[in-house]
C-alpha positions as CSV (number, residue, x, y, z in Angstrom):
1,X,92.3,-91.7,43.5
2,X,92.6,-88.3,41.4
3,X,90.4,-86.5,43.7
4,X,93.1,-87.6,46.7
5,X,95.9,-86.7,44.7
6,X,94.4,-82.9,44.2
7,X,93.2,-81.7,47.4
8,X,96.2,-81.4,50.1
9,X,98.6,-79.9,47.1
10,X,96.7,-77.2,46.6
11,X,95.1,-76.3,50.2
12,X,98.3,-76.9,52.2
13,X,102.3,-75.5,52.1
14,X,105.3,-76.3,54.5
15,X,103.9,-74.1,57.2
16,X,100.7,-76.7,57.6
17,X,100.2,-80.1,59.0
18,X,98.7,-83.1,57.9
19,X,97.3,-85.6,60.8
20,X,96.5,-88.9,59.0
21,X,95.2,-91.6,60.7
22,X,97.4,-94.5,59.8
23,X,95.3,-96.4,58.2
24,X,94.1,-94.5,55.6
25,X,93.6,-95.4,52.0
26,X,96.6,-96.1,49.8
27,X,95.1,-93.3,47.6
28,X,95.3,-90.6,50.6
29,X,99.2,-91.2,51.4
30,X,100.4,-91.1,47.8
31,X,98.0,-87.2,47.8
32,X,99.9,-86.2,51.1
33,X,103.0,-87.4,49.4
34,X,102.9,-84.5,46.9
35,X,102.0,-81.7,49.6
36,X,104.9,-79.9,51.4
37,X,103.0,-79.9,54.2
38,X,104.4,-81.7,57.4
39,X,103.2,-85.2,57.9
40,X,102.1,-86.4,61.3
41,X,99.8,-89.6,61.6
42,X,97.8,-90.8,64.9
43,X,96.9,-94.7,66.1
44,X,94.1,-95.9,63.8
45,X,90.8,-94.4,65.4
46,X,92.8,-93.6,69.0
47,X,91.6,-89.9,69.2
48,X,94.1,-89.3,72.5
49,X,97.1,-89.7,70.5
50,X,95.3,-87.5,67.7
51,X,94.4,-84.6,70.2
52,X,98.2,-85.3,71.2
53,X,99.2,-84.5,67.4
54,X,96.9,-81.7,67.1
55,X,98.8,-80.4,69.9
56,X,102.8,-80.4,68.8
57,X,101.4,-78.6,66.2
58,X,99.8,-76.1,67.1
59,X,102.3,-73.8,66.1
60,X,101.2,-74.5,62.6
61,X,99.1,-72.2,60.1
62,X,96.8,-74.9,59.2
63,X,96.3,-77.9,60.3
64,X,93.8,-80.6,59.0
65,X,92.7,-83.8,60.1
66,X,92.6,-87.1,57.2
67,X,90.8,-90.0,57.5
68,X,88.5,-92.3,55.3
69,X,85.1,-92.9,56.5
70,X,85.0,-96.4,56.1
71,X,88.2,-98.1,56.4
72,X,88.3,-100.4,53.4
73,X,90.6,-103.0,54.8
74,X,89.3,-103.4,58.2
75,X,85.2,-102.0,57.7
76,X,85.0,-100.0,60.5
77,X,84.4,-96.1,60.8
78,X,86.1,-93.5,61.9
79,X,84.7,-91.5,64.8
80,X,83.4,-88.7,62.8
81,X,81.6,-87.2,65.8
82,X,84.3,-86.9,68.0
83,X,87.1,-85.6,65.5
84,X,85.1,-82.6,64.6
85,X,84.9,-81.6,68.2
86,X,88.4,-81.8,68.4
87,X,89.4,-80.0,65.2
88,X,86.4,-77.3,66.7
89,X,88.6,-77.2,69.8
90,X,92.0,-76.6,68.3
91,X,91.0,-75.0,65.1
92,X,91.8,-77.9,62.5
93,X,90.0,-78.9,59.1
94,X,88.7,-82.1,58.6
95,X,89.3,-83.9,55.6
96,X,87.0,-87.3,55.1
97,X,87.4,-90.0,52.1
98,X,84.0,-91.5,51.8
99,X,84.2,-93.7,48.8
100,X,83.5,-96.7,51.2
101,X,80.4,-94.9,52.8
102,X,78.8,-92.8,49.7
103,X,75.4,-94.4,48.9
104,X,74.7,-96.3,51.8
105,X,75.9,-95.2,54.9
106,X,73.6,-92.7,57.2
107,X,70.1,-93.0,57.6
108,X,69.3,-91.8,54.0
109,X,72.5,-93.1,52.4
110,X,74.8,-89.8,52.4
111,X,77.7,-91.1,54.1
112,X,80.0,-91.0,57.7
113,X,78.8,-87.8,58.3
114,X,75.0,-88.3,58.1
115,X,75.2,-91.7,60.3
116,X,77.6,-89.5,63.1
117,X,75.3,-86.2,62.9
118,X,77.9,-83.5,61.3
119,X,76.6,-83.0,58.3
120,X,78.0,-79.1,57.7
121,X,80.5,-80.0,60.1
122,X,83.3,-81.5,57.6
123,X,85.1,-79.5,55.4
124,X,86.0,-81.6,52.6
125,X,85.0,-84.8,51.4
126,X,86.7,-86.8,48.3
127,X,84.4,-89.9,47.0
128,X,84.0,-92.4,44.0
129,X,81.4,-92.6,41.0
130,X,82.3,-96.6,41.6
131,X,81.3,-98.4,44.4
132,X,78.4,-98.0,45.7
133,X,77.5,-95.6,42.9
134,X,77.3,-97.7,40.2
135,X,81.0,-99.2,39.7
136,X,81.8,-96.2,36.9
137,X,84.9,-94.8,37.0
138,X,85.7,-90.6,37.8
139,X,85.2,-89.2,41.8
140,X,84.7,-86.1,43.1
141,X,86.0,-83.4,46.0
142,X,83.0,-81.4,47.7
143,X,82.5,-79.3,51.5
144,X,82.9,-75.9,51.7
145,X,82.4,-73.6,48.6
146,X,85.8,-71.7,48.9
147,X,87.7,-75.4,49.0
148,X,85.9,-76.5,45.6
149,X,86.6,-73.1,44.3
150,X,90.4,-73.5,44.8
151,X,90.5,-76.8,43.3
152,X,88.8,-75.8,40.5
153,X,91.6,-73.1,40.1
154,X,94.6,-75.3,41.1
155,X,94.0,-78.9,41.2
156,X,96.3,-80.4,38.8
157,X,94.2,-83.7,38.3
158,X,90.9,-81.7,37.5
159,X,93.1,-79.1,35.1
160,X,94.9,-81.6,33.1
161,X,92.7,-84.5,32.6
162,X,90.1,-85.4,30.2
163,X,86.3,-85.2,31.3
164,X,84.6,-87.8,33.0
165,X,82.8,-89.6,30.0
166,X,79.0,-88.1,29.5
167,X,77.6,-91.9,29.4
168,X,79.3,-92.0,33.4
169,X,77.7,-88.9,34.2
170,X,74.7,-89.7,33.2
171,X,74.7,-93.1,35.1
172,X,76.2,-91.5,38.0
173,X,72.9,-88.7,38.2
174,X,70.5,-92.1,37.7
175,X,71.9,-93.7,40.8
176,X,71.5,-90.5,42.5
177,X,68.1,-90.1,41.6
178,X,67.5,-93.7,42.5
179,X,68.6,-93.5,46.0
180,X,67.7,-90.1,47.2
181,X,63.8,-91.4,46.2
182,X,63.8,-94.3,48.4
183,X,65.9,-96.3,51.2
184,X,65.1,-99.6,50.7
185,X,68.0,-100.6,48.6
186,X,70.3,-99.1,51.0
187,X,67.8,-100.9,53.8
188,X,68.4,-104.2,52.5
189,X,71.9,-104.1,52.1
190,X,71.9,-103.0,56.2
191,X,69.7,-106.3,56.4
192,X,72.1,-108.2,54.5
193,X,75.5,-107.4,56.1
194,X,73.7,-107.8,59.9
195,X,72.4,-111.6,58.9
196,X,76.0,-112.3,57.0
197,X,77.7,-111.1,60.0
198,X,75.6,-112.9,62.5
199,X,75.8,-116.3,60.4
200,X,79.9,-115.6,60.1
201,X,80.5,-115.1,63.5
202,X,77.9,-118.3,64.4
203,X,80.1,-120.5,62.2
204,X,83.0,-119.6,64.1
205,X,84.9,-117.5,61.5
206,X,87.2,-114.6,63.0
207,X,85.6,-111.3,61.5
208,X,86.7,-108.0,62.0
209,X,83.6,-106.2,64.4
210,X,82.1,-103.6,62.7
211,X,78.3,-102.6,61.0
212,X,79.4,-102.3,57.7
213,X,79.2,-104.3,54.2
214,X,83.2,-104.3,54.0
215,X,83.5,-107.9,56.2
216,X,87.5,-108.9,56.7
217,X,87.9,-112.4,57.6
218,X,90.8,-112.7,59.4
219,X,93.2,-116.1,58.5
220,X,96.7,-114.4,59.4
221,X,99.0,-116.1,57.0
222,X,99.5,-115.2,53.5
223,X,99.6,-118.4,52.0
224,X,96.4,-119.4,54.1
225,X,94.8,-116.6,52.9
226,X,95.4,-117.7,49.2
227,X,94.3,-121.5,49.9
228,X,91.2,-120.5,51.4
229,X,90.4,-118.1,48.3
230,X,91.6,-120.8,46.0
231,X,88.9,-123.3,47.8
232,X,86.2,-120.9,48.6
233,X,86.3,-120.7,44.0
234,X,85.7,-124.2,44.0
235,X,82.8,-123.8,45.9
236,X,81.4,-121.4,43.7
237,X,82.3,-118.1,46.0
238,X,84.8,-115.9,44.6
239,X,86.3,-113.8,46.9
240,X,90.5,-112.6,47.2
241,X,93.2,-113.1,49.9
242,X,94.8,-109.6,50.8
243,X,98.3,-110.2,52.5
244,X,101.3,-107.7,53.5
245,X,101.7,-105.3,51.6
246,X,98.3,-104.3,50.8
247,X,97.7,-104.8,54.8
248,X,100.4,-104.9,57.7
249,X,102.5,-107.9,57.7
250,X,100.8,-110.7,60.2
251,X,97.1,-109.5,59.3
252,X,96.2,-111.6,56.0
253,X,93.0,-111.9,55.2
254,X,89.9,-112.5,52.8
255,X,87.9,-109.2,52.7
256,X,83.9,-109.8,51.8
257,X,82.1,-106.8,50.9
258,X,78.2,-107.6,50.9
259,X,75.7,-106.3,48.4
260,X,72.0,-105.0,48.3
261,X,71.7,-107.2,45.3
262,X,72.7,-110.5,47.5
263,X,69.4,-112.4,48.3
264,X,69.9,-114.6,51.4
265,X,70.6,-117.8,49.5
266,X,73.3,-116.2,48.3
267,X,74.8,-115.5,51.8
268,X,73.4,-118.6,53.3
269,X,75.8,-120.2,50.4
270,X,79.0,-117.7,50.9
271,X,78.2,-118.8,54.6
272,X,78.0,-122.6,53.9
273,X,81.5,-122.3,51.7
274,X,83.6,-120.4,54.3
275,X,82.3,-123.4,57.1
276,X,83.0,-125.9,54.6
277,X,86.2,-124.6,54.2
278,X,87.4,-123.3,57.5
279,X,86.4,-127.0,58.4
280,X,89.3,-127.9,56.1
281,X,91.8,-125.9,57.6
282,X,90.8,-126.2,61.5
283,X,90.2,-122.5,61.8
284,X,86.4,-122.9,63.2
285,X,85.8,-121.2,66.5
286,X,89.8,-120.1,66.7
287,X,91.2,-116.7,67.3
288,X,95.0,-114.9,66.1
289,X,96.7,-116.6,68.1
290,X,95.5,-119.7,67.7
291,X,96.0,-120.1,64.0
292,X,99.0,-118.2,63.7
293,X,100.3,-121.2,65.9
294,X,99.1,-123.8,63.4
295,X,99.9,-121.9,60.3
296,X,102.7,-119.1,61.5
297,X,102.5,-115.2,60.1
C-alpha cells in the first residue's frame, strides 16, 4: 500500500492526468487521492472509453495510465498489450500494480507484462513482498531508472519510514532465488487453478471467467455471501464473503484464491463443499439473475 501511496505524488502536479481504470485497487485510489493531478477513470478493461480519456486530455503535460495487473476482486487482467500501444500513440505513461501477478504470472513468473509481451514497455510497476512472495510484509516501485531515482528523492513513504526488517529481506531474496531457478511451482499452481475452475464451473457454481488463481464466486447477496462462508467452515473450507463496500453494491461474493501448495484432494474437497453447500441454497447451475430473484441484492 506504501508503494501506491508514493508514486503519483511525486511524478505528477495539477497540470497532469491520471486515467484509472475503475476498478483498481483500494490502495491505488487512496495514492491518486494525495496527487494534485486531475483524476479521470475509464470502464473496467473497455480500452475505447480509455483512448476516449486519453483524448480530452491531451492538453495535459503528462498523462499516465493506472491499472493493477490482476484485478484482485474480479481475477482477471488488464490488457497490458493493448494499453501500451495506446499510451505509445498518445504519449502516456503506464503505471501497473502487480502485487496479484508478481511470482506467478508470465511464462517464467514475472508478472502482466511478461504473460502480454511488454516487458521494457511499462514504466512503473508497484508490487508486494506478500503474496505470492512469501506473505512478508514491505513492497516495492521499479520501471524506468529516472522514476526510481525520483522516488528515492521524494517519496514520502520510503523517506519517513522505518526499513523493511533484514529477516523479510532475506526471505524475500530466497523466494526469488527459488523461483527464477525453476517453474514448476508456478507450473503447478497454473495446473491447479485450470482443474479448480473446470470442477467449479462443472458443479454449476457462477465463477467469474478468467485464468487466474484469484477465483470470485459470484452469490449476489450480502447476507448469502456470509451463510455460504459460514457453511463452507463447517465443512472444513475457510474461505470469506466480500460484499458492498469492498465490491459494488449487488456483486457479493466469496473470492477463492488457489495455491501451488494445494494438492488435488484439497480442491477436490473445496469443490465437494461449495456443491454441498450451493445444494443447500438452490444456487447450482443458476446465473445473477436468477438468484438475485430468490435471495434479492
Amino acid at each position: 500500500m506504501e508503494a501506491n501511496a508514493a508514486i503519483f505524488e511525486v511524478l505528477l502536479n495539477k497540470e497532469d492526468a491520471m486515467i484509472s481504470d475503475r476498478l483498481v485497487h483500494a490502495s491505488i485510489v487512496d495514492g491518486m487521492r494525495l496527487s494534485k493531478a486531475q483524476l479521470f477513470n475509464y470502464k473496467h478493461n473497455n480500452m475505447s472509453h480509455l483512448e476516449e480519456k486519453l483524448q480530452e486530455t491531451q492538453n495535459c503535460r503528462f498523462r499516465m495510465i493506472i491499472t493493477d495487473g490482476v484485478f484482485s476482486m474480479d481475477g482477471d487482467m488488464a490488457k497490458l498489450d493493448e494499453i501500451c500501444n495506446l499510451a505509445d500513440k498518445y504519449d502516456a505513461m503506464v503505471m501497473v500494480d502487480d502485487s496479484h501477478a508478481s511470482g506467478f504470472i508470465g511464462k517464467t513468473g514475472r508478472g502482466t507484462h511478461e504473460h502480454f509481451g511488454v516487458m521494457g514497455r511499462i514504466d512503473a510497476i508497484t508490487t508486494t513482498l506478500g503474496k505470492a512472495l512469501g506473505g512478508a510484509t514491505g513492497g516495492c516501485i521499479s520501471g524506468r531508472k529516472e522514476i526510481v531515482d525520483l522516488c528515492r528523492q521524494r517519496a514520502r513513504p520510503y523517506l519517513f519510514s522505518n526499513t523493511v526488517p533484514p529477516v523479510v529481506v532475506a526471505a524475500s531474496i530466497k523466494v526469488i532465488d527459488l523461483i527464477s531457478k525453476t517453474t514448476e511451482r508456478r507450473d503447478k499452481l497454473e495446473r491447479n487453478t485450470k482443474y479448480f475452475r473446470e470442477k467449479m464451473t462443472k458443479a454449476g457454481l457462477d465463477i467469474k471467467e478468467g485464468e487466474t488463481p484469484i477465483v470470485p464466486v459470484m452469490l449476489y447477496n450480502a447476507k448469502l455471501a456470509q451463510d455460504v462462508a459460514r457453511d463452507m467452515y463447517a465443512e472444513g473450507i475457510y474461505v470469506i464473503g466480500f460484499f458492498f463496500p469492498v465490491v459494488a453494491q449487488g456483486q457479493a461474493r466469496i473470492r477463492t484464491q488457489i495455491s501451488a501448495d494445494h494438492e488435488i484432494e484439497h480442491i477436490d474437497k473445496a469443490v465437494a463443499a461449495f456443491t454441498k453447500v450451493g445444494a443447500r441454497y438452490n444456487i447450482l447451475g443458476k446465473k445473477r439473475d436468477e438468484i438475485i430473484a430468490m435471495y434479492g441484492m
